[in-house]
ZAROMI-260106 format. One record per residue (C-alpha): x, y, z; residue number from 1. Coordinates in steps of 0.05 Angstrom, whole numbers, plus 5000, padded with zeros to 4 digits. Last residue first. Example, Ala and Ser with C-alpha at 12.3 -4.5 7.8 and 13.67 -1.06 7.14 Angstrom:
// ZAROMI-260106
+------+------+------+-----+
:    u :    v :    w :  nr :
+------+------+------+-----+
: 5273 : 4979 : 5143 :   2 :
: 5246 : 4910 : 5156 :   1 :
+------+------+------+-----+
// end
This chain:
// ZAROMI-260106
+------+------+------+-----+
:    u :    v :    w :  nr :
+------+------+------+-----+
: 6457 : 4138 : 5643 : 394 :
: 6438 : 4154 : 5560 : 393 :
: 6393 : 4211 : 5539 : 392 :
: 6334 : 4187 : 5502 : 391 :
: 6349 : 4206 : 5427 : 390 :
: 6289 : 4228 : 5386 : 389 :
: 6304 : 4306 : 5404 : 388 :
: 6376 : 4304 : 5408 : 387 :
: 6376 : 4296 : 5326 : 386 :
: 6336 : 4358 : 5311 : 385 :
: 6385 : 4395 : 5356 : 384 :
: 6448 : 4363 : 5324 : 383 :
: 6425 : 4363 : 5248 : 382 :
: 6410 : 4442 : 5257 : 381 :
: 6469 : 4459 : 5280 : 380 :
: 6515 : 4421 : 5237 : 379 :
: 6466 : 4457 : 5175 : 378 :
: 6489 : 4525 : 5208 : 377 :
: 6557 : 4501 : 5212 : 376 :
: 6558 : 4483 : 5135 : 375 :
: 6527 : 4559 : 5122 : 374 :
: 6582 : 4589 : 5160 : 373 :
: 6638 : 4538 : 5119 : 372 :
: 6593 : 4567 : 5052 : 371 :
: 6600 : 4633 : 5076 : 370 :
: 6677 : 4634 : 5085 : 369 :
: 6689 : 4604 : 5012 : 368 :
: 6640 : 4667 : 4983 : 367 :
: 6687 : 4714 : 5022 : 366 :
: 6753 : 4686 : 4996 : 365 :
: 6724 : 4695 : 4919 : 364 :
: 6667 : 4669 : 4877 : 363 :
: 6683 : 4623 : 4819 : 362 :
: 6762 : 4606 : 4852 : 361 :
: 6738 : 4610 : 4920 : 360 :
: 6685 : 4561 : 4914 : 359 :
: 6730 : 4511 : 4878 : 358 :
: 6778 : 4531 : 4942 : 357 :
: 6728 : 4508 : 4993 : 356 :
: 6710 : 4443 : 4959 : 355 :
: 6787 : 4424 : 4956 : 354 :
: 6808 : 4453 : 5027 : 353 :
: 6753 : 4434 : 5059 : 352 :
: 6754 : 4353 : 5038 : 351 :
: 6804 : 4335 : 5084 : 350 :
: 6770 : 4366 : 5147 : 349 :
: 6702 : 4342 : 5134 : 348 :
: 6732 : 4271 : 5127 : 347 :
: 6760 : 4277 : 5187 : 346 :
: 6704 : 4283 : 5226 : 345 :
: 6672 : 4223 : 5188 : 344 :
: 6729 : 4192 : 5211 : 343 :
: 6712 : 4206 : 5288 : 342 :
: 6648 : 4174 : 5274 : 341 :
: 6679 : 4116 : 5248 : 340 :
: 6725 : 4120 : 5315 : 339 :
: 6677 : 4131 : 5361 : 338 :
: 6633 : 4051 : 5322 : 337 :
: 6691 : 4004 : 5314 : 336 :
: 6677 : 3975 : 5384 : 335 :
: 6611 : 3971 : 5373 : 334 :
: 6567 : 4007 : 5435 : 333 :
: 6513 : 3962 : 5459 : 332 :
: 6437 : 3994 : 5473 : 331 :
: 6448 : 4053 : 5419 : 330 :
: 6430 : 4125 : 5406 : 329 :
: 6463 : 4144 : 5467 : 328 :
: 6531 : 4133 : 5444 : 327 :
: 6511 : 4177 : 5388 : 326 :
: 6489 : 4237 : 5443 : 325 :
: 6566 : 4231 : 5468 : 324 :
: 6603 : 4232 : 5396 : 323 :
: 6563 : 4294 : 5385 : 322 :
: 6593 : 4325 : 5453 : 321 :
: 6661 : 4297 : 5436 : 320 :
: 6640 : 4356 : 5377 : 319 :
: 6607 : 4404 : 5409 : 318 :
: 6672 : 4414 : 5459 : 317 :
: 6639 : 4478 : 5485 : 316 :
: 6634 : 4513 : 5419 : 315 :
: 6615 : 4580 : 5453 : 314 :
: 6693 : 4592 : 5467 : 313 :
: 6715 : 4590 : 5399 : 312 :
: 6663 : 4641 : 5365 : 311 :
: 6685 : 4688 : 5439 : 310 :
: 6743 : 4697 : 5419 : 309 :
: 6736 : 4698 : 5341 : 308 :
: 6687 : 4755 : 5354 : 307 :
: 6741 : 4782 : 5407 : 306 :
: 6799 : 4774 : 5349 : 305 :
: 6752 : 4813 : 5296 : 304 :
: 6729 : 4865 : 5347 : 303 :
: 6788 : 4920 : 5325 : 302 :
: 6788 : 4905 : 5253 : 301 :
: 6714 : 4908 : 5240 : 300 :
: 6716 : 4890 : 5171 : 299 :
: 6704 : 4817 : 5171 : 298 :
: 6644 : 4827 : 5224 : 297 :
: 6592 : 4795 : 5188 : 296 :
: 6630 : 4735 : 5186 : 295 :
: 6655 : 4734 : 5247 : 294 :
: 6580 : 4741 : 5272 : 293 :
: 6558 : 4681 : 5225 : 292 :
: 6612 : 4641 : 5249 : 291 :
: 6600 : 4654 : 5334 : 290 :
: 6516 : 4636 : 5314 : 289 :
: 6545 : 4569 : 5281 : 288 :
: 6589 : 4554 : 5332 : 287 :
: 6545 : 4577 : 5388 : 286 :
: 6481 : 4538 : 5372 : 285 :
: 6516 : 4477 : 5369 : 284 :
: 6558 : 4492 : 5432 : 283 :
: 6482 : 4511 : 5465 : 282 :
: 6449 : 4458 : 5448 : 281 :
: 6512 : 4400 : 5463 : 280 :
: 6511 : 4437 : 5531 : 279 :
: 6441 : 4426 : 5536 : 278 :
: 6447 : 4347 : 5522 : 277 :
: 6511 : 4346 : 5563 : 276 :
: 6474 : 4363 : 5627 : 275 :
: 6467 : 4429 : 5663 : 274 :
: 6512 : 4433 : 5723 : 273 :
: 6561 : 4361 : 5714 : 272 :
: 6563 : 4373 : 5627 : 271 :
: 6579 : 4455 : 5650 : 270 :
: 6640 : 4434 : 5692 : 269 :
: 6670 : 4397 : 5631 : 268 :
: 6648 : 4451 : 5588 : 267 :
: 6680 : 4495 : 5612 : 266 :
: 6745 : 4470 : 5600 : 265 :
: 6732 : 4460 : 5529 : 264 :
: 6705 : 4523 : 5522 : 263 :
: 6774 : 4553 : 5545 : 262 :
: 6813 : 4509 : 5501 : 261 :
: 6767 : 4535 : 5440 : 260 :
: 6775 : 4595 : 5456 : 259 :
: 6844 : 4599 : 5454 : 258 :
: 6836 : 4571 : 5387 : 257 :
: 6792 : 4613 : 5360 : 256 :
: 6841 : 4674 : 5393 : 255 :
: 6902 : 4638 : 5356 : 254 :
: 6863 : 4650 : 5292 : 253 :
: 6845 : 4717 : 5300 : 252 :
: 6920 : 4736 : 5322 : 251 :
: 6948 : 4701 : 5261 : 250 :
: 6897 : 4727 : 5215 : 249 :
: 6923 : 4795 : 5239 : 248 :
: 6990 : 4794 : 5232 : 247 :
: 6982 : 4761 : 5162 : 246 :
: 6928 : 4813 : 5145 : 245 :
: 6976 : 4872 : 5160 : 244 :
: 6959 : 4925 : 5106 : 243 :
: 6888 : 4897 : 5106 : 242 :
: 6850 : 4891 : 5034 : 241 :
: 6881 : 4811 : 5041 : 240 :
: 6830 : 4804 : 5097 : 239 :
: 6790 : 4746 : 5067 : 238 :
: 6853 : 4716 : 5052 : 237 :
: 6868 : 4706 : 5124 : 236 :
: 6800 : 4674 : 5138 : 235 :
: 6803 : 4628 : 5084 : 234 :
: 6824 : 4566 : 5124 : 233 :
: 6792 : 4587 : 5188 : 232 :
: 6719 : 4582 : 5157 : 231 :
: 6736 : 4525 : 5113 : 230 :
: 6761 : 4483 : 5177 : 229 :
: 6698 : 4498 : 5219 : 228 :
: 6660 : 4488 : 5171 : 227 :
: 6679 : 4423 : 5137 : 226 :
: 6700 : 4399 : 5217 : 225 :
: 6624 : 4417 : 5237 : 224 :
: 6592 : 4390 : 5169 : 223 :
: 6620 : 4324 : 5179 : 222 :
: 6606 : 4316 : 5258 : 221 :
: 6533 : 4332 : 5238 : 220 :
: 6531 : 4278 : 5189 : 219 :
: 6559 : 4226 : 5235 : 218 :
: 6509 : 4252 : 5291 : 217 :
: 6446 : 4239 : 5224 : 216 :
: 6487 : 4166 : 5222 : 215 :
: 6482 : 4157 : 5295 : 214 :
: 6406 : 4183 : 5296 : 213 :
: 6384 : 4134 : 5246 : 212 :
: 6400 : 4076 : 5279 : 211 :
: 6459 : 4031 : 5273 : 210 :
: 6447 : 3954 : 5267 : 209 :
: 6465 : 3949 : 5189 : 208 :
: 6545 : 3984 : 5209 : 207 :
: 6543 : 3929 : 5263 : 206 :
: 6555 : 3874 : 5201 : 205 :
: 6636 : 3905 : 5187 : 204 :
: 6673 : 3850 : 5217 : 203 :
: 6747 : 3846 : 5225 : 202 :
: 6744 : 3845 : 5306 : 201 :
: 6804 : 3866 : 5339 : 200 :
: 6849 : 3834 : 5376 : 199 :
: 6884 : 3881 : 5430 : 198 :
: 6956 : 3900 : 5421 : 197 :
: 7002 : 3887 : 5481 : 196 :
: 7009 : 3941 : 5536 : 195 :
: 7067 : 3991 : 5521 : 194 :
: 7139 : 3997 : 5557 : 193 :
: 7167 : 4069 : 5554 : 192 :
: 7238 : 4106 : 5547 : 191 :
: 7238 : 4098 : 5467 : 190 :
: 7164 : 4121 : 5464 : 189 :
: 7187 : 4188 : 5502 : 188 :
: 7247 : 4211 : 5456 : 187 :
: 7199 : 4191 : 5396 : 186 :
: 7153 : 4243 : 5418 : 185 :
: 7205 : 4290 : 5432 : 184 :
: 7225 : 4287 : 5369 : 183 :
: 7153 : 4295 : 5340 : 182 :
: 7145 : 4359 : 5380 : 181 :
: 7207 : 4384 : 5359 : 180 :
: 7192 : 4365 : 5285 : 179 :
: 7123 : 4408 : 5299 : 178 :
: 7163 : 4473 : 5324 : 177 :
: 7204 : 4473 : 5259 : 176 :
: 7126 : 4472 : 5223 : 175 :
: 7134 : 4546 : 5206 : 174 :
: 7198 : 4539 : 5175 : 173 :
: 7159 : 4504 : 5118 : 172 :
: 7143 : 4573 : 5098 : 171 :
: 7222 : 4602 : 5084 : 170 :
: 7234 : 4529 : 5046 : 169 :
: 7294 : 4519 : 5086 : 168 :
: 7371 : 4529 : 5061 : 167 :
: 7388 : 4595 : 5100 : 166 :
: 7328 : 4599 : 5154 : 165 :
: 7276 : 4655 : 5150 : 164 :
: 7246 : 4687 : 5212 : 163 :
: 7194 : 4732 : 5184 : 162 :
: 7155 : 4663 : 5173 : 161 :
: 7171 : 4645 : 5246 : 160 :
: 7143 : 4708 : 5278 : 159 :
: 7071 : 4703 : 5242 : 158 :
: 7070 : 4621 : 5254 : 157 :
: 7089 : 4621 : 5324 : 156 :
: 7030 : 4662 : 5343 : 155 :
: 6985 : 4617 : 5301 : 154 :
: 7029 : 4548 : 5326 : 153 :
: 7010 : 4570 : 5409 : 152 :
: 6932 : 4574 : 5402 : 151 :
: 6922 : 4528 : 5356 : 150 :
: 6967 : 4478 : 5389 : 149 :
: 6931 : 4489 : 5455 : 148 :
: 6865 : 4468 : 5416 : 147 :
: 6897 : 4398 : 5401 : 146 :
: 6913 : 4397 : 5476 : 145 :
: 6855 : 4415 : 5498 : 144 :
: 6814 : 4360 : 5456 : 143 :
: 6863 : 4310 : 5486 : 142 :
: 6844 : 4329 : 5552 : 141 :
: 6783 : 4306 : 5541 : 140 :
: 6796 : 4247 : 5525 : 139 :
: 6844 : 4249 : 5589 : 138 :
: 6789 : 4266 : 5636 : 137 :
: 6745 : 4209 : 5605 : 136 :
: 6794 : 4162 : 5609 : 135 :
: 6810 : 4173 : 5683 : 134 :
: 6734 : 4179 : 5703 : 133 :
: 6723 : 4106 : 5673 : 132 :
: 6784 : 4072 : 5649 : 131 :
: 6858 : 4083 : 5638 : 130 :
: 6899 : 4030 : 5592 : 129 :
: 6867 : 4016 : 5537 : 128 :
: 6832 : 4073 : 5523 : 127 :
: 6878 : 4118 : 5528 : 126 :
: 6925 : 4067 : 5477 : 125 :
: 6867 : 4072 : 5435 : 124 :
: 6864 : 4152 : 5427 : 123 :
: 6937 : 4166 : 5419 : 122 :
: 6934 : 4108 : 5369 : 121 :
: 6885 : 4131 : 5322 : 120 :
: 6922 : 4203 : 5330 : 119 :
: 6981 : 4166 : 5306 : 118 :
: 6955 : 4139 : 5255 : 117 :
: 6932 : 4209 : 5221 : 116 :
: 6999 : 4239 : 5235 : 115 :
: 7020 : 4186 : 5192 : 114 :
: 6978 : 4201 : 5140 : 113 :
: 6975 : 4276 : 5142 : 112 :
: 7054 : 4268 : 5139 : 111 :
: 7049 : 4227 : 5081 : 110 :
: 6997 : 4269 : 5042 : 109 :
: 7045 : 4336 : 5054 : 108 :
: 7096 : 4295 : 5023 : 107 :
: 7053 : 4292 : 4969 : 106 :
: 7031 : 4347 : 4957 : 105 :
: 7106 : 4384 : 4967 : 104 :
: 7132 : 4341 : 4913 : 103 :
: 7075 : 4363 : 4859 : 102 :
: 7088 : 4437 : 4883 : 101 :
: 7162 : 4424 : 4870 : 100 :
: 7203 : 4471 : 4920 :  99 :
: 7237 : 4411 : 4963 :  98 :
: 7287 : 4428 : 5017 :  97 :
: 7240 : 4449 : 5077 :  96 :
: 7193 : 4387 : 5065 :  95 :
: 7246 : 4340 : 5063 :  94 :
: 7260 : 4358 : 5143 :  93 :
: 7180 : 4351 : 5157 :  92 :
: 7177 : 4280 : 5126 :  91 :
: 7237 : 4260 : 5157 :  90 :
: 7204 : 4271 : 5218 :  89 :
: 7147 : 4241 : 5198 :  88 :
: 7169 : 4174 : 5178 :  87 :
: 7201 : 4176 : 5247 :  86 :
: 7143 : 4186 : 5280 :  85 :
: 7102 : 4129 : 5233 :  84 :
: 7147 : 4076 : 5249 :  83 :
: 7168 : 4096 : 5325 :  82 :
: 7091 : 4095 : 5344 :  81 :
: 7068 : 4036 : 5295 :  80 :
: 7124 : 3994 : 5319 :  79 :
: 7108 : 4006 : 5398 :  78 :
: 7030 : 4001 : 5388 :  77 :
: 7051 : 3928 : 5361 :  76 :
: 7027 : 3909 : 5294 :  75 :
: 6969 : 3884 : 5243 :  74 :
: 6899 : 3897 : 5287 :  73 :
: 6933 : 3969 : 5307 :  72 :
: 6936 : 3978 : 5223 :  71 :
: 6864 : 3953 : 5203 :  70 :
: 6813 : 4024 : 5244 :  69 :
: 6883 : 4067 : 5224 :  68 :
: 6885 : 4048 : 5152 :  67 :
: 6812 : 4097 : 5151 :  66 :
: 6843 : 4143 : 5193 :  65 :
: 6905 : 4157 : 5153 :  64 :
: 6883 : 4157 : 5088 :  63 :
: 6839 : 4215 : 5120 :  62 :
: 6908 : 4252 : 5150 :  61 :
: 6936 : 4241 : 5076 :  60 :
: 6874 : 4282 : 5039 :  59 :
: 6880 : 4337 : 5102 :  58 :
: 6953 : 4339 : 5082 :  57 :
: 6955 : 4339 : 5011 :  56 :
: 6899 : 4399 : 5018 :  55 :
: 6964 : 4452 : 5028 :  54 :
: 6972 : 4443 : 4947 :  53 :
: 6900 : 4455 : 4938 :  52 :
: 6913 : 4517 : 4984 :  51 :
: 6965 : 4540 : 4945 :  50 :
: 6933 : 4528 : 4882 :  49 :
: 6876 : 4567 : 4896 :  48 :
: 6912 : 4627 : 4924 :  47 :
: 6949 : 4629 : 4864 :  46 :
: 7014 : 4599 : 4852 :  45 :
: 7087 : 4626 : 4835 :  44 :
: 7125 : 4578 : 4887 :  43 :
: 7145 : 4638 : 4941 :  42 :
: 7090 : 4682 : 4926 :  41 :
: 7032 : 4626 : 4935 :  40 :
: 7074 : 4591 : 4991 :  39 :
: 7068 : 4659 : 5034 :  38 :
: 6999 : 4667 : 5016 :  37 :
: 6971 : 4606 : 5025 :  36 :
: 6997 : 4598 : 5091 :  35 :
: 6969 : 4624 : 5141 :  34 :
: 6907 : 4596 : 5126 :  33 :
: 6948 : 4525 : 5140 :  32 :
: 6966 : 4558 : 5220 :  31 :
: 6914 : 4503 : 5245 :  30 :
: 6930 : 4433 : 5209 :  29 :
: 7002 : 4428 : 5226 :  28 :
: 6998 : 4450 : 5299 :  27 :
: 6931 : 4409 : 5298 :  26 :
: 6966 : 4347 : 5292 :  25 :
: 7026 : 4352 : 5337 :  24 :
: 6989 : 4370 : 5390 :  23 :
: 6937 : 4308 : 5383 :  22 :
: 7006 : 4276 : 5387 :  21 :
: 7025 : 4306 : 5438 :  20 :
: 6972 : 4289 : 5488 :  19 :
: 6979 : 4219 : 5465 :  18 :
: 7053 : 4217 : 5484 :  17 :
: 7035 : 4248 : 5545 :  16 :
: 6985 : 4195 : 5567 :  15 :
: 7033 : 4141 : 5549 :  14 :
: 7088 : 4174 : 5595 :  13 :
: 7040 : 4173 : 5648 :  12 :
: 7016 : 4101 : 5641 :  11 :
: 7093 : 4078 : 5633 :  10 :
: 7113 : 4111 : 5702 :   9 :
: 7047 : 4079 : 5739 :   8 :
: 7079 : 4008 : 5716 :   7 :
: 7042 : 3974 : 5670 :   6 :
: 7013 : 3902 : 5680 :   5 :
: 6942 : 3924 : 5681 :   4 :
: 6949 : 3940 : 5607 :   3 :
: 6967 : 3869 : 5587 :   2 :
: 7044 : 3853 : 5571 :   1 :
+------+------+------+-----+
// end
């Protein structure tokens, strides 16, 4: 069945699978800084440990993307969706038995993996099937979504950790909200017809054709998802001297991510008013200016969840903005060409945890914090240097 042959029903249902699986994603990968510390007292480990342990998932969610640009060449969207969901699930469950560090990792790995796929496939089958305004609106949507899970799994996080279950691993009942998602998931994709698998071409010459300026936007994509992810990884630990840090990192974390959904939003209307050029200035500008002021502000209790507030909201979706002034770097776009960018994203992601927590263990929570401000400062930098020798695209 070809795309066009759909019904209107299976286009929707589509759309809301790939909503939740960005959902599903970021719900895993947001409430992490929250944590080290209750897996660090309930397995024995430092704060190191725990979040090398916690890095199994970023590691598996990079696996991920890279099988993801072979696997939708291999099989049908409908085996990859029930395979990797259901892979997943059990994933989650075994996660909530198991108190083995080394078991943990790798579980974690797998569901990073599959989770991985499926975002690769959320993002194709949009493709696929919607086009022009449509795909652009749910793209972006996307984005929302994954910053809706931010938003709703820190809040979640806090109440579910002092909500222990009888036989559960008392922190992997913070991802009991994720299985639901992932249920619900596979509820939908049982229910829903999908378009036949595109071919894809096997051949890696365009990567010789790309200028200069994609590879400097596939630079700046690294060092915003490295910072970005350090930053909020080692925030909580950063206010262990607080007799409620937990509580708090929750609520300065969810703020980030409210912001980030209300940014997002924004910045739609903003691209129409002022042009995505300066809106890719000023969410460059305003991630790394919104770190450094949460950073400087660590022990001003009461602003802490504005500064994270308002750090979230200046973004204004830098990073599909990136992806945009790449696209205008070159005459023809490769097919293969969003989502290598969009695995150098990833690849800033996965390798936080492990960079950030050598840093942590020489220097401290603090030093690890810095270094994911100074990383946004270099994205920053990359990204206005980089706008200035691309002519913006029609």
């Amino acid at each position: 069945m070809t795309s066009s042959d759909l019904a209107k029903k299976d286009r929707v249902l589509l759309a809301i699978i790939g909503l939740l699986s960005y959902f599903a994603l970021s719900g895993v990968l947001a409430p992490m800084g929250l944590l080290i510390d209750p897996i660090s007292a309930q397995l024995d480990l430092t704060d190191v440990e725990a979040a090398r342990l916690l890095s199994g998932f970023s590691s598996g969610n990079l696996v991920g993307a890279v099988l993801a640009l072979f696997i939708l060449s291999w099989f049908s969207y409908k085996r990859i969706v029930m395979t990797i969901y259901t892979s997943a699930a059990g994933i989650l469950l075994a996660l909530g038995m198991v108190d083995q560090p080394t078991l943990i990792w790798f579980l974690l790995a797998g569901l990073g993996l599959t989770l991985g796929i499926g975002l690769a496939v959320a993002a194709q089958l949009i493709a696929v099937i919607y086009r022009a305004d449509q795909r652009a609106a749910l793209l972006v949507a996307t984005d929302s979504s994954f910053s809706l899970a931010g938003t709703v799994m820190a809040g979640l996080t806090v109440v579910l950790l002092a909500t222990p279950i009888i036989g559960f691993q008392s922190w992997a009942t913070a991802y009991l909200p994720i299985l639901l998602v992932i249920l619900l998931i596979l509820s939908i994709a049982l229910l829903t017809r999908y378009p036949a698998r595109e071919r894809a071409s096997r051949s890696w010459r365009w990567l010789r054709s790309m200028p200069g300026p994609v590879w400097s936007v596939g630079g700046a994509l690294f060092a915003y998802t490295l910072g970005q992810t350090t930053v909020l990884l080692w925030l909580p630990s950063a206010l262990v001297s607080e007799e409620s840090a937990l509580a708090l990192g929750g609520e300065v974390v969810g703020r980030y991510w409210m912001g980030m959904f209300i940014g997002q939003i924004a910045a739609v209307g903003l691209v129409i008013w002022v042009g995505r050029r300066r809106v890719l200035w000023l969410g460059a500008l305003g991630a790394a200016a919104g770190a450094c002021a949460l950073f400087i502000g660590l022990d001003q209790r009461d602003a802490l969840p504005w500064l994270s507030l308002v750090w979230g909201v200046v973004n204004f979706g830098t990073l599909k903005m990136l992806i945009a002034l790449a696209t205008d770097a070159v005459e023809r776009l490769p097919d293969p060409m969003i989502p290598g960018l969009l695995l150098l994203a990833t690849a800033g992601t996965a390798t936080s945890p492990l960079l950030s927590s050598w840093i942590v263990e020489i220097a401290g929570a603090k030093a690890a914090m810095g270094f994911g401000v100074s990383s946004l400062v270099v994205m920053a930098m990359l990204s206005l240097t980089t706008s200035r020798f691309v002519r913006l695209g029609q």
